[in-house]
N, C-alpha and C positions, 0 to 999 in steps of 0.2 A: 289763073288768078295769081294775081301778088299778094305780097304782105302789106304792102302800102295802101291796098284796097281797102283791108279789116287793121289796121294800125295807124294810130297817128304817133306825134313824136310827144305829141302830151299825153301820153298812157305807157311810158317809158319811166320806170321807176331802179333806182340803182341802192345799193347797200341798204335795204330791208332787211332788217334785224327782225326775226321768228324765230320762238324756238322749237318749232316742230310742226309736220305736218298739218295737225288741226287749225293751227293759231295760223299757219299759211294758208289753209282755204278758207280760213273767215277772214283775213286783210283781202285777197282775192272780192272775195262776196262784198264785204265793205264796198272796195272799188268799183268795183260794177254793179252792185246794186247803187250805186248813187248816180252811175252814168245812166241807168234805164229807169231811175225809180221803181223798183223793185225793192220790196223788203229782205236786207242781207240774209235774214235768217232761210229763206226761201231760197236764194241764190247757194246759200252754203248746203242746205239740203241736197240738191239738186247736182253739185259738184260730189259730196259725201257718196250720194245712191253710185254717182258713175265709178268712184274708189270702189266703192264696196265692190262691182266688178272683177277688178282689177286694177291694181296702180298704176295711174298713167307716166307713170316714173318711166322712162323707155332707156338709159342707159346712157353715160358718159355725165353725168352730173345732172343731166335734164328733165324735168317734167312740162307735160302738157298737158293740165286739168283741163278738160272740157264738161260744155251741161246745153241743151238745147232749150228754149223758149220761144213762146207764145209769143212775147213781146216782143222779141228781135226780129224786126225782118232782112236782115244782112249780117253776114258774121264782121264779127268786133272781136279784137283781141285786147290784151295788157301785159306787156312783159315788166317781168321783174327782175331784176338780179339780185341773187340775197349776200346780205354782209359777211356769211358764213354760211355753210353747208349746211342741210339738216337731213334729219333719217326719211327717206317717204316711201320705203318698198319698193323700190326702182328692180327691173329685172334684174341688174346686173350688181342688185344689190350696195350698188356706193351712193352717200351723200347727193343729194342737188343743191346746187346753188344758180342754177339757169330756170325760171319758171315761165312758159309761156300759156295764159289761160285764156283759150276760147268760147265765146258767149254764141253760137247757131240757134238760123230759125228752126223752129219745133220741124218742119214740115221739107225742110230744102236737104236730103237727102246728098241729091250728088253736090253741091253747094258745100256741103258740112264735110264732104271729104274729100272737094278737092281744097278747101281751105287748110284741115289739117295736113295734106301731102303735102303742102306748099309750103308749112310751118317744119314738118318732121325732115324734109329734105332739105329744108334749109342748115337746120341746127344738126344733123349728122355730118356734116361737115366739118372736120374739125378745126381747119383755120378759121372758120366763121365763130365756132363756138370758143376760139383763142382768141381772137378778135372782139368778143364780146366780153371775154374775163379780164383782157386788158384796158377796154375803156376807160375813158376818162369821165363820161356823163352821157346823160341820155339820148345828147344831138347825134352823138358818136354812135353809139348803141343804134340808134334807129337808123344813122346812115348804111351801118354795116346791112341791119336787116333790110332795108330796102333795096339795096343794089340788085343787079341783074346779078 
């Protein structure tokens, strides 16, 4: 699986000003609940339950919120870049300002993880994730992430 399978270049979002965690998984939910008609408050739920988990904050600036649905039958992402860092519990404890949120089907199992491998190996990279903070806009940004 690629990125370019679950991402277009119109769900490529740059200097998103939030100021914190919560307010970042409700623009999240906003956004994809309006791509699947879903009601946000449902989509935010759903991303909250997998927080309460554990932070999907995984270290070097980055999160990966994810939530599985009923409605999705193929994973969809939305990246974001935010205008400025915010606190999200990230393992390694610093700021994010790289978000990539993924939408899986309720039921696709190996599907849902091999979409996040292919997200999380992407962005552990750190020329790819330099390459991302230096962008200029989102064509750029989705060029980086779709490359081989």
């Amino acid at each position: 699986m690629k990125i370019k399978d679950f991402l277009s270049p119109t769900d490529v979002t740059i200097d998103v000003a939030v100021p914190n965690k919560q307010k970042l998984l409700v623009e999240l939910a906003s956004k994809a609940g309006a791509r699947f008609q879903l009601p946000p408050d449902e989509v935010f739920a759903e991303l909250s339950k997998r927080e309460d988990l554990g932070s999907t904050g995984i270290g070097a600036g980055i999160a990966l919120p994810h939530a599985r649905f009923h409605q999705v039958d193929k994973p969809f992402g939305l990246f974001l870049r935010l205008g400025q860092p915010i606190a999200f519990d990230a393992l390694d404890g610093k700021p994010v300002d790289i978000v990539f949120l993924l939408l899986l089907p309720e039921n696709a199992k190996a599907e849902q993880l091999s979409a996040l491998a292919c997200v999380a190996r992407k962005l552990r990279n750190p020329a790819v994730t330099a390459a991302l903070r230096k962008a200029r806009d989102g064509a750029e940004i989705f060029r980086v992430l779709a490359s081989e």
